[in-house]
N, CA, C and O of each residue as an XYZ file, in Angstrom:
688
protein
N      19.000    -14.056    -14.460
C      17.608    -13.660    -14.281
C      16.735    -14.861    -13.912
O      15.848    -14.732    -13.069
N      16.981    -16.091    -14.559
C      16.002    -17.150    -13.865
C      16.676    -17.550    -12.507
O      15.780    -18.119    -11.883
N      17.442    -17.539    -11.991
C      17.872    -17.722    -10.651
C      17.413    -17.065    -10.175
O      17.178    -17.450     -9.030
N      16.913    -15.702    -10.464
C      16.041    -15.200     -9.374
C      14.604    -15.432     -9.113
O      13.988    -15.475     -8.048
N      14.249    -15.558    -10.238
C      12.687    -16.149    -10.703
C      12.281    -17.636    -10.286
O      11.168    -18.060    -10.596
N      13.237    -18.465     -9.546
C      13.588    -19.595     -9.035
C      13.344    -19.401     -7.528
O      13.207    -20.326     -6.728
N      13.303    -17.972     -7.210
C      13.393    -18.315     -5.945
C      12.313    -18.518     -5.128
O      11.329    -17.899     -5.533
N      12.087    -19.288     -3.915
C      11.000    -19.666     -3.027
C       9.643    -19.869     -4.283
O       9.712    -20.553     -5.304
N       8.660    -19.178     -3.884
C       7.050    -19.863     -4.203
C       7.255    -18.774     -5.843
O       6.366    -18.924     -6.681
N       8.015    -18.111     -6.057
C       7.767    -17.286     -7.790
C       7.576    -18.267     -8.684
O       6.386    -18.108     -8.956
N       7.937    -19.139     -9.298
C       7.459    -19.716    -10.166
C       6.211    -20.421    -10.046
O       5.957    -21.115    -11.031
N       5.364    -20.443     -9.126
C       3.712    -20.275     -9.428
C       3.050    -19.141     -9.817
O       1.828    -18.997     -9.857
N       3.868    -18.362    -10.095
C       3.776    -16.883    -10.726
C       2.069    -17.368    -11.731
O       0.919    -16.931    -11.784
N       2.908    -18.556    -12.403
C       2.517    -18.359    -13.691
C       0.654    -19.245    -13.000
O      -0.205    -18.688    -13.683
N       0.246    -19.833    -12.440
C      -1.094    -19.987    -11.630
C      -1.897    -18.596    -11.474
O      -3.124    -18.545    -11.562
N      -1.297    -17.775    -11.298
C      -1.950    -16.395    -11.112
C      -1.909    -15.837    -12.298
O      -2.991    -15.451    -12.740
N      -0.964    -15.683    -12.948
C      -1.263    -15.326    -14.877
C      -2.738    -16.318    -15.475
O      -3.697    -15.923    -16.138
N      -2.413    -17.818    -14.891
C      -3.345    -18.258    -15.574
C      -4.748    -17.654    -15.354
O      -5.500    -17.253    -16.242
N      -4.977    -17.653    -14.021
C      -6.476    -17.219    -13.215
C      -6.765    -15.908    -13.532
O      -7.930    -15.527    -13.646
N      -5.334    -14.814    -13.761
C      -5.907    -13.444    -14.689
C      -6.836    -13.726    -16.508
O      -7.921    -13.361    -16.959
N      -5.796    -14.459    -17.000
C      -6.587    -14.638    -18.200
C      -7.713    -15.261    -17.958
O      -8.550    -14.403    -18.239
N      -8.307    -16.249    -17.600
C      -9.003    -17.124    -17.478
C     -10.309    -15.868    -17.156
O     -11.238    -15.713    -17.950
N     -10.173    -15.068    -15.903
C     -11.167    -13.945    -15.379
C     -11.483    -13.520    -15.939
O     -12.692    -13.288    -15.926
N     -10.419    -12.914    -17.210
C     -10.796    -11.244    -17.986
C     -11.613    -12.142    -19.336
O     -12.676    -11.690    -19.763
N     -11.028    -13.395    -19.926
C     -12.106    -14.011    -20.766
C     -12.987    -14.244    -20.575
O     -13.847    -14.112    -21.446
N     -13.239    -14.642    -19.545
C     -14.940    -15.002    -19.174
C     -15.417    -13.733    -18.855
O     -16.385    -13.524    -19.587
N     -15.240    -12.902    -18.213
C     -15.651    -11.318    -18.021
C     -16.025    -11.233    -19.807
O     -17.033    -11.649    -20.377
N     -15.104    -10.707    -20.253
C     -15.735    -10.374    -21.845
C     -16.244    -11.081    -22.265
O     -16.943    -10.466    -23.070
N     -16.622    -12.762    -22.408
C     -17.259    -13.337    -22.857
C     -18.800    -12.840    -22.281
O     -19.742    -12.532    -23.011
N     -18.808    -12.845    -20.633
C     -20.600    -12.801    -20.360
C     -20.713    -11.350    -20.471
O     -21.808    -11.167    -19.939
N     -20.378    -10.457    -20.744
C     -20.566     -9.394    -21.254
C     -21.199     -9.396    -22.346
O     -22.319     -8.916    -22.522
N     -20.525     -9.931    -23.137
C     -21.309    -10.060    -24.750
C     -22.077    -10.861    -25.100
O     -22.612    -10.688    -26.195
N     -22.372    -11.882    -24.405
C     -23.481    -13.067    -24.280
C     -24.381    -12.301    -23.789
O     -25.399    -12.529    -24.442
N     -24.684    -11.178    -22.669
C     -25.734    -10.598    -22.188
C     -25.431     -9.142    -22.992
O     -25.755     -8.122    -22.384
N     -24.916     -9.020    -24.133
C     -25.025     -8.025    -24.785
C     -24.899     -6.281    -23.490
O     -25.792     -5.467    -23.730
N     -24.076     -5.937    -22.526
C     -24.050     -5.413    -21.706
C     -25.305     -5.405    -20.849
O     -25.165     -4.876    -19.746
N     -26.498     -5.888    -21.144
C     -27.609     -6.129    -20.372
C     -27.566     -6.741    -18.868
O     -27.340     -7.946    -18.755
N     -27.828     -5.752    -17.426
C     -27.985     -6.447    -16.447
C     -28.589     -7.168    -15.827
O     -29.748     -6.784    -15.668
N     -28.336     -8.144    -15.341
C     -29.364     -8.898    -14.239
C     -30.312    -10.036    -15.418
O     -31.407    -10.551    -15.192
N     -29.626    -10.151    -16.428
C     -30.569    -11.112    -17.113
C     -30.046    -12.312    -16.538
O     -28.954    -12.299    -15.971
N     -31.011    -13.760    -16.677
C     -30.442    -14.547    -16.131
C     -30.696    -15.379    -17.285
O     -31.543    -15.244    -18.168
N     -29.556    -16.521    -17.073
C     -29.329    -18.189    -17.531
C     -29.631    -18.989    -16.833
O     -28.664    -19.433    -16.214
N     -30.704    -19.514    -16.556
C     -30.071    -20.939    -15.628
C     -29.628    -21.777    -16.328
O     -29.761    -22.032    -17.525
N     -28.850    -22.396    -15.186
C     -27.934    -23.080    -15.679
C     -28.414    -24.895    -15.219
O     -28.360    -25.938    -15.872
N     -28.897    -24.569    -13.723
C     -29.264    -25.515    -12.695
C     -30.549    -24.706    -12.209
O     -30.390    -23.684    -11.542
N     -32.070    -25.254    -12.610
C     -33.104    -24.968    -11.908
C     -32.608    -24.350    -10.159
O     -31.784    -24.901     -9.429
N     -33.343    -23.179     -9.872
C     -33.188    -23.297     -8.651
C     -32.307    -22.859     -7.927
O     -32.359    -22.195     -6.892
N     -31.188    -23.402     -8.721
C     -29.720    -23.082     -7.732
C     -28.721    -22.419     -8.196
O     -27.795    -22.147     -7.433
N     -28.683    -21.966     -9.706
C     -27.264    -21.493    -10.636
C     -27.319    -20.815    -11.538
O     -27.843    -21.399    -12.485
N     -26.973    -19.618    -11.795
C     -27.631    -19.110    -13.080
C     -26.735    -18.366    -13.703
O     -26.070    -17.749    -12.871
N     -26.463    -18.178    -14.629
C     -25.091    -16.971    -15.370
C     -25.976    -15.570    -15.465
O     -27.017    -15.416    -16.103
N     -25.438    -14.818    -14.844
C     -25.968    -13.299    -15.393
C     -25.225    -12.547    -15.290
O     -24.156    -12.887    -14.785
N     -25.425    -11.095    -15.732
C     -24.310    -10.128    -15.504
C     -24.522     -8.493    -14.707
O     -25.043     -7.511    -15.235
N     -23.910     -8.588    -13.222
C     -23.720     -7.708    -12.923
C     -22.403     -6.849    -12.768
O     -21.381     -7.371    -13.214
N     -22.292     -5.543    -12.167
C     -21.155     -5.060    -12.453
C     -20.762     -4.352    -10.804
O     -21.082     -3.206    -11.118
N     -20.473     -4.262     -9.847
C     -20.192     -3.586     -8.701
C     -18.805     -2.481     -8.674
O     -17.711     -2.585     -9.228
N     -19.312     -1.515     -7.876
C     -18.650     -0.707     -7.836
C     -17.531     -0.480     -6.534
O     -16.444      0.079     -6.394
N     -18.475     -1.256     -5.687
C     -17.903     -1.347     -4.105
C     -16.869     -2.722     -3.928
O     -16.210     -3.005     -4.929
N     -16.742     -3.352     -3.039
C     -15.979     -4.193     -3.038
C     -16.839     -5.663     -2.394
O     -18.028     -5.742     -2.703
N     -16.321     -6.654     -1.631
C     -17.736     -7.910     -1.372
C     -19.002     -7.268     -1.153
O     -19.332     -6.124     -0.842
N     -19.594     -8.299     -1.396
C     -21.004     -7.577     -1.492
C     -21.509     -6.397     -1.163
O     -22.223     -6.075     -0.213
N     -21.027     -5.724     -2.125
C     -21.455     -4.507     -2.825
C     -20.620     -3.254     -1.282
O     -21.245     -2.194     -1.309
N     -19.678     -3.231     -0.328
C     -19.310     -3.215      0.561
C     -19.123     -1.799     -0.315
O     -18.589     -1.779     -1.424
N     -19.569     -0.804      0.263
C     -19.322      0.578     -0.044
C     -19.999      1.324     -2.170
O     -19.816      2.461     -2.605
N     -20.456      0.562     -2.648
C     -20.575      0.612     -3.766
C     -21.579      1.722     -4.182
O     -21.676      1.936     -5.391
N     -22.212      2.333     -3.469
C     -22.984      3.087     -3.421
C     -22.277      5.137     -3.135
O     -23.142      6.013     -3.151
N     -20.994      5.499     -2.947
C     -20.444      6.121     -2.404
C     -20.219      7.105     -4.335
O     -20.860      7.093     -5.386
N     -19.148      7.691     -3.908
C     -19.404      8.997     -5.123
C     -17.966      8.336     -6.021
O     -17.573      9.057     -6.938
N     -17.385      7.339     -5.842
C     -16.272      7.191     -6.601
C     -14.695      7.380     -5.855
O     -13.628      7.131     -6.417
N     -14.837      7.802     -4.675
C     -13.586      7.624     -4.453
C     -13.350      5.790     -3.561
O     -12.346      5.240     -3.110
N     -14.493      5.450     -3.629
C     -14.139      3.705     -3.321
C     -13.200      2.921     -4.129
O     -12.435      2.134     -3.571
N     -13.200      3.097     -5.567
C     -12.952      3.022     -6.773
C     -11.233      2.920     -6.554
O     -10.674      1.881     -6.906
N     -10.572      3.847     -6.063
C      -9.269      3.548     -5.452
C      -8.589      3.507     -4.645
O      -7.367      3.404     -4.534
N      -9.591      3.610     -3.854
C      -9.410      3.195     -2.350
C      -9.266      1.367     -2.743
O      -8.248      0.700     -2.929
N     -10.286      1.081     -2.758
C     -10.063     -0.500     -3.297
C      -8.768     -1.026     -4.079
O      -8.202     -2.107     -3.916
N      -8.484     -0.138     -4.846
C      -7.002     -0.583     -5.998
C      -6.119     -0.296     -5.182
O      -5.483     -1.315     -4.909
N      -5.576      1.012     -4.389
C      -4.766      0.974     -3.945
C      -4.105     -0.499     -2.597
O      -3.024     -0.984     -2.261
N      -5.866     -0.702     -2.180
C      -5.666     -1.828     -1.348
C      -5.315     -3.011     -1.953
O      -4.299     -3.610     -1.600
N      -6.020     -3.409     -2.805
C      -5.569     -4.461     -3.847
C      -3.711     -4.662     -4.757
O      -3.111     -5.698     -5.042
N      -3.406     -3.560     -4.917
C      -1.922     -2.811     -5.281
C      -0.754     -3.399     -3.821
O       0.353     -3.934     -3.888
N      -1.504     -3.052     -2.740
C      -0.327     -3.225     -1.516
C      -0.741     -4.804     -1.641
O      -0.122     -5.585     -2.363
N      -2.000     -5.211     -0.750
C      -1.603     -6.788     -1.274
C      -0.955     -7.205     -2.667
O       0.260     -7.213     -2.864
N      -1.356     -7.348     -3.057
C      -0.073     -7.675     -4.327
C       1.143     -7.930     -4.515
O       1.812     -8.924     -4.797
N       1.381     -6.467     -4.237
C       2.651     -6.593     -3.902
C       3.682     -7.260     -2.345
O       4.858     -7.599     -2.219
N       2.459     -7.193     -1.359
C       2.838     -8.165     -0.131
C       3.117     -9.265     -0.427
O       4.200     -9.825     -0.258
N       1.784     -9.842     -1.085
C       1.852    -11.345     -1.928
C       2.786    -11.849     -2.669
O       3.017    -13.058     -2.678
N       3.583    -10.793     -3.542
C       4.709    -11.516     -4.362
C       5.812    -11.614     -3.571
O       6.581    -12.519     -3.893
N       6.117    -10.955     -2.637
C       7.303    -10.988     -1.293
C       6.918    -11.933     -0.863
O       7.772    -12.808     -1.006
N       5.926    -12.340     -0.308
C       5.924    -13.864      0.319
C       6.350    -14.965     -0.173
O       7.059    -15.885      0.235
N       5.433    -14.557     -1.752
C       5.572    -15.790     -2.273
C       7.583    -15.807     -2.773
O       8.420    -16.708     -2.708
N       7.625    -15.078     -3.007
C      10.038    -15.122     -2.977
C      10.062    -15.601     -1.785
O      10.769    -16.608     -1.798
N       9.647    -15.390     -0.751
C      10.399    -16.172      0.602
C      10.104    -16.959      1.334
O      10.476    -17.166      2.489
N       9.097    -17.679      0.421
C       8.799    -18.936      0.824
C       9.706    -20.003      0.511
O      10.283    -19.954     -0.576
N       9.972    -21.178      1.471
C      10.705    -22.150      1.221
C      10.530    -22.815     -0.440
O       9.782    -22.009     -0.994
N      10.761    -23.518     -1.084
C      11.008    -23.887     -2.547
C       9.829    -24.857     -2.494
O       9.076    -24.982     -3.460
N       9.650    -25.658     -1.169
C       9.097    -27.365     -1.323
C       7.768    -26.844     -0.628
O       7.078    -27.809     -0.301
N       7.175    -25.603     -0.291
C       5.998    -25.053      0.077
C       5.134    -25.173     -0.649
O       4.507    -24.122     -0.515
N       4.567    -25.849     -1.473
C       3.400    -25.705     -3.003
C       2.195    -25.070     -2.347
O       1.462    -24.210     -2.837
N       2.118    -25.594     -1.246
C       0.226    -25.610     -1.157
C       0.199    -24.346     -0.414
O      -0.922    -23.862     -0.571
N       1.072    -23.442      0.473
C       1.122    -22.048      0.557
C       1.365    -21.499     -0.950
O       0.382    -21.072     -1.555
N       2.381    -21.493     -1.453
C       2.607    -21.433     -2.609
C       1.585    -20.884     -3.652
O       1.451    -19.712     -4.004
N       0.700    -22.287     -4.187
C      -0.679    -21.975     -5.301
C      -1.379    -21.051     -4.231
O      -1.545    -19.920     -4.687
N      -1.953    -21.243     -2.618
C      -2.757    -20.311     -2.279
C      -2.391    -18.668     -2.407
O      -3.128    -17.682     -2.433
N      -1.277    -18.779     -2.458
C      -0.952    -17.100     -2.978
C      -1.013    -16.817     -4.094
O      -1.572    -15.771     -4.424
N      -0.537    -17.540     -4.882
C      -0.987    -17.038     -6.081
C      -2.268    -17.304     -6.931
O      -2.404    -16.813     -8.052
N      -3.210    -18.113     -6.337
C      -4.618    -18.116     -6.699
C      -4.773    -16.590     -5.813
O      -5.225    -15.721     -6.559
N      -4.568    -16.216     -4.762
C      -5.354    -15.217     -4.397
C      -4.311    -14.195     -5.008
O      -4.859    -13.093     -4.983
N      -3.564    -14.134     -5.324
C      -3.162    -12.723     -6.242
C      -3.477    -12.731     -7.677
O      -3.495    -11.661     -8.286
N      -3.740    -13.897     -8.303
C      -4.467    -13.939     -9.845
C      -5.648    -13.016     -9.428
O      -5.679    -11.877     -9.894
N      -6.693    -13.469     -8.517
C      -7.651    -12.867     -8.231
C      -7.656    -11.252     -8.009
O      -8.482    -10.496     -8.522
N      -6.837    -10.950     -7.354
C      -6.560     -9.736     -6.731
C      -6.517     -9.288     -8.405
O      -7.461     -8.909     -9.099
N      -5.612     -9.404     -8.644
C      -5.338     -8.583    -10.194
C      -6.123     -8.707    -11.098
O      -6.012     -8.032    -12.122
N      -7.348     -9.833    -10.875
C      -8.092    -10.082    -11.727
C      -9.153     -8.190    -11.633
O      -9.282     -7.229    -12.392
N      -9.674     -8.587    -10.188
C     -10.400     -7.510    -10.185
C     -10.060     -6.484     -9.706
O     -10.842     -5.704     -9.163
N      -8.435     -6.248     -9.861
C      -7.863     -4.586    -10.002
C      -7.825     -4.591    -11.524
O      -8.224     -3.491    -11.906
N      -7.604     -5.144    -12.245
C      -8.244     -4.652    -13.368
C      -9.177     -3.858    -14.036
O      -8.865     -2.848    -14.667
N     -10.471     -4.344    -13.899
C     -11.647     -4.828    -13.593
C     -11.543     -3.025    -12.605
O     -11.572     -2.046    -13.351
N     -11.472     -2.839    -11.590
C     -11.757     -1.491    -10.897
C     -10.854     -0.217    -11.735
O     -11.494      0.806    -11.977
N      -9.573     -0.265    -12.119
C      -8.629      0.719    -12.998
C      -9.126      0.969    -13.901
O      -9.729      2.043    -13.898
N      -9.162     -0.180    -15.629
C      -9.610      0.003    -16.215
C     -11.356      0.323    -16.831
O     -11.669      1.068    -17.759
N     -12.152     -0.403    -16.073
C     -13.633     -0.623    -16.340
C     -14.289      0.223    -15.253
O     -15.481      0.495    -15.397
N     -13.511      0.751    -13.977
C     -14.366      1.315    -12.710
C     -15.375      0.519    -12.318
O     -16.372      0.975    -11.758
N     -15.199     -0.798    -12.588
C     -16.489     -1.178    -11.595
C     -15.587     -2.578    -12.049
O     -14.738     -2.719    -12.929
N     -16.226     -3.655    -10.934
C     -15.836     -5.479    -11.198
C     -16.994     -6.284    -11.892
O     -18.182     -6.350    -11.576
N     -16.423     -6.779    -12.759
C     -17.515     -7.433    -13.940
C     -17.837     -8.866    -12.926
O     -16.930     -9.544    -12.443
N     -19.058     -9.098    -12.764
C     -19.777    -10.632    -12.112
C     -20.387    -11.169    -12.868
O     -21.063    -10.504    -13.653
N     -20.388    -12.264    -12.912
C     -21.454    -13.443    -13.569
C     -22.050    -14.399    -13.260
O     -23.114    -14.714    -13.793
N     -21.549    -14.983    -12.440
C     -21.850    -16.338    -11.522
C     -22.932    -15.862    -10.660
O     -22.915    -14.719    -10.204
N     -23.718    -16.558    -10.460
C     -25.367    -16.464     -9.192
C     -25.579    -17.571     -9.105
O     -25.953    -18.220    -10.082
N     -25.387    -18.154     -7.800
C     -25.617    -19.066     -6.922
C     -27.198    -18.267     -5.750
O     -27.312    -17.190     -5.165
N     -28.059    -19.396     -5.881
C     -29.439    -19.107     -5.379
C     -30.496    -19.966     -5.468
O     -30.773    -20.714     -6.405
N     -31.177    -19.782     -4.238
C     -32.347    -21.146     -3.546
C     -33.924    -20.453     -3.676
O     -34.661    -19.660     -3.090
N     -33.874    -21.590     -5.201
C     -35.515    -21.437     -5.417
C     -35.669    -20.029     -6.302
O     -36.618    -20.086     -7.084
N     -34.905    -18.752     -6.331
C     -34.977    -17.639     -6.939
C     -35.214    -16.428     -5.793
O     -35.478    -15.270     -6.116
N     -35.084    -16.858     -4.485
C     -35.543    -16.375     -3.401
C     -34.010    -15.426     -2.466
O     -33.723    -14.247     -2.260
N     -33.490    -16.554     -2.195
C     -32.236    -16.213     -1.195
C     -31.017    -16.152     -2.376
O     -30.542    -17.160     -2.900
N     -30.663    -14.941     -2.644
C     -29.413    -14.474     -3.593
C     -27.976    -14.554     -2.801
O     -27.816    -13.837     -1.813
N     -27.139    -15.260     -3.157
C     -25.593    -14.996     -2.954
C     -25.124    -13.918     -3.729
O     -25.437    -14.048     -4.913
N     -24.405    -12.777     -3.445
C     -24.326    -11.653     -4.515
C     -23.491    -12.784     -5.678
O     -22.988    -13.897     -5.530
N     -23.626    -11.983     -6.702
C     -23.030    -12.270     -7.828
C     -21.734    -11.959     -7.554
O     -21.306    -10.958     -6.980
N     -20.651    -13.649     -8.373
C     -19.236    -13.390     -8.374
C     -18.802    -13.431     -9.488
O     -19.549    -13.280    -10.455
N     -17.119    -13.707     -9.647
C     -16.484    -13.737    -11.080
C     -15.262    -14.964    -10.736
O     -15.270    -15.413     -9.590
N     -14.498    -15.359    -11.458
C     -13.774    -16.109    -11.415
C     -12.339    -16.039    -10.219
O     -11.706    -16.825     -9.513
N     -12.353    -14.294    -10.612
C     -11.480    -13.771     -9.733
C     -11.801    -14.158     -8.257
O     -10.884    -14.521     -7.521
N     -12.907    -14.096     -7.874
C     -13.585    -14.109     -6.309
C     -13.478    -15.346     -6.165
O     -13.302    -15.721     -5.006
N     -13.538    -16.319     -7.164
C     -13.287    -17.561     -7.008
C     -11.588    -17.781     -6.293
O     -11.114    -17.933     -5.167
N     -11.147    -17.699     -7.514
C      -9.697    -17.937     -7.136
C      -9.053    -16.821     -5.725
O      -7.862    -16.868     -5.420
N      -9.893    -16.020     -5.103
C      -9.397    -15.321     -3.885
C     -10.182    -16.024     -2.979
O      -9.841    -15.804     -1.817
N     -11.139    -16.815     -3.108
C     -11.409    -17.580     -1.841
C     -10.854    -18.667     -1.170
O     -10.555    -18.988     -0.020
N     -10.808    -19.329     -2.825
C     -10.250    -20.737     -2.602
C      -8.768    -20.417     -1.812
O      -8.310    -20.486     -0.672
N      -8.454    -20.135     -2.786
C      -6.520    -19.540     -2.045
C      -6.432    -19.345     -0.474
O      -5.668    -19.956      0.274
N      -7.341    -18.396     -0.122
C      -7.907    -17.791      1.373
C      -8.461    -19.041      2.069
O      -8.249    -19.000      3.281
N      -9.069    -20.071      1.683
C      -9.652    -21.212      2.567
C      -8.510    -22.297      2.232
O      -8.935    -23.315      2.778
N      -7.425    -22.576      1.692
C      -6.265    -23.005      1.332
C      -5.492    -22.351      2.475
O      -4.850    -23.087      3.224
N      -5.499    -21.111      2.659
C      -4.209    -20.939      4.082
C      -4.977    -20.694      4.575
O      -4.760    -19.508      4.826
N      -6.225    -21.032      5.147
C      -6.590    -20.814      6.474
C      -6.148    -22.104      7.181
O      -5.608    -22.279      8.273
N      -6.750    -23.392      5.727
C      -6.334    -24.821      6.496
C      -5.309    -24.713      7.116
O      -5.100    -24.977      8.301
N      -4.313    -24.141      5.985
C      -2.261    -24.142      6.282
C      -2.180    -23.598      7.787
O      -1.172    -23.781      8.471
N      -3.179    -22.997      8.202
C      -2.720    -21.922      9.629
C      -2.736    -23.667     10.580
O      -1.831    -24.236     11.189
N      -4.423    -24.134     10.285
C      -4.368    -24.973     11.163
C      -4.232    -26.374     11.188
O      -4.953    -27.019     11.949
N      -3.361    -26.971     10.422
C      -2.654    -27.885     10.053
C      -1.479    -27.955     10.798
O      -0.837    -26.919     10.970
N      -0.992    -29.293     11.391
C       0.076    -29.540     12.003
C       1.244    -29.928     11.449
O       1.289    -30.911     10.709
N       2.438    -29.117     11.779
C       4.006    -29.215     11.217
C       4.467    -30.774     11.243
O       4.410    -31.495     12.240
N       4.720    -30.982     10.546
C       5.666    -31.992     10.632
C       7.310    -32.368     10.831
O       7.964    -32.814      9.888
N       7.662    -32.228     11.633
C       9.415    -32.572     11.432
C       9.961    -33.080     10.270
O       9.091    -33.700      9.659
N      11.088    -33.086      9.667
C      11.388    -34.283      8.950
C      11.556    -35.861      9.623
O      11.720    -36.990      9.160
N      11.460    -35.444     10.573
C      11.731    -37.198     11.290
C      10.381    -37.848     11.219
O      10.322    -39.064     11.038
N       9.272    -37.114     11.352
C       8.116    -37.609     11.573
C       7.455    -37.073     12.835
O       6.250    -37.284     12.978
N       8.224    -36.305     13.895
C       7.678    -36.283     14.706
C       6.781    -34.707     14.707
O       7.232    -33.743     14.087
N       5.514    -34.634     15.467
C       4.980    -33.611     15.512
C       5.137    -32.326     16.193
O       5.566    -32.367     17.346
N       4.900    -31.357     15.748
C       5.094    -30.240     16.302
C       3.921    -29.457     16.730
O       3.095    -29.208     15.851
N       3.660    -28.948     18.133
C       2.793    -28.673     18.473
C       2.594    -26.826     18.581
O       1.541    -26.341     18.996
């Protein structure tokens, strides 16, 4: 059984376990710090940062959230196939791949963070607000959105980054 769990990028498995726990604690933590209360704010950073708690139903900014509930698994089911795309990759990826590697599984911690988060709760718990002056709002994120971006701007570099041979020489 660990020979199989050995294979290609799976044992960063456990990067995406971490970024699930890490999500769903801080989710219940600002939950109960704002006592389920929405839209209250913390600043954190005059101006620019603030902890509060919203909850969306739709998917990025607020992308369908307004609809009667069948978004709700439409979203999971989409979240469900990546996932499971994601863990196939990550098995057949070469062994010495890391930095494809963590980007998949930061973006599947995420993914599962907020299929969670849509299955169990029907809606994705946010906290984070990033914003200029109190004026221009970034929607509210969660840790999960974190770890699906970063991952996502991690293989975008990988797309355009140049191969290397083992000899040294480049590949165009």
């Amino acid at each position: 059984m660990l020979d199989r769990l050995k294979q290609g990028g799976l044992p960063w498995l456990w990067l995406s376990l971490l970024l699930l726990v890490a999500d769903r604690l801080s989710k219940v933590y600002f939950e109960g710090l704002f006592d389920y209360q929405l839209y209250r704010q913390i600043v954190v950073i005059p101006d620019y940062f603030s902890w509060t708690l919203a909850y969306n139903k739709g998917a990025a900014f607020s992308f369908l959230a307004g609809h009667s509930g069948w978004q709700r698994w439409f979203f999971a089911a989409i979240a469900v196939g990546v996932s499971v795309a994601l863990v196939i990759w990550l098995k057949r990826l070469p062994k010495n791949d890391r930095w494809t590697a963590i980007a998949l599984a930061m973006v599947l911690g995420g993914a599962l963070g907020n299929l969670y988060d849509r299955v169990v709760l029907g809606q994705v718990v946010d906290f984070i607000l990033v914003h200029w002056r109190n004026e221009h709002y970034f929607p509210a994120f969660n840790l999960a959105d974190c770890g699906i971006t970063l991952g996502a701007v991690m293989l975008f570099k990988d797309v355009f980054k140049k191969d290397e041979a083992p000899s040294g020489e480049k590949h165009v």
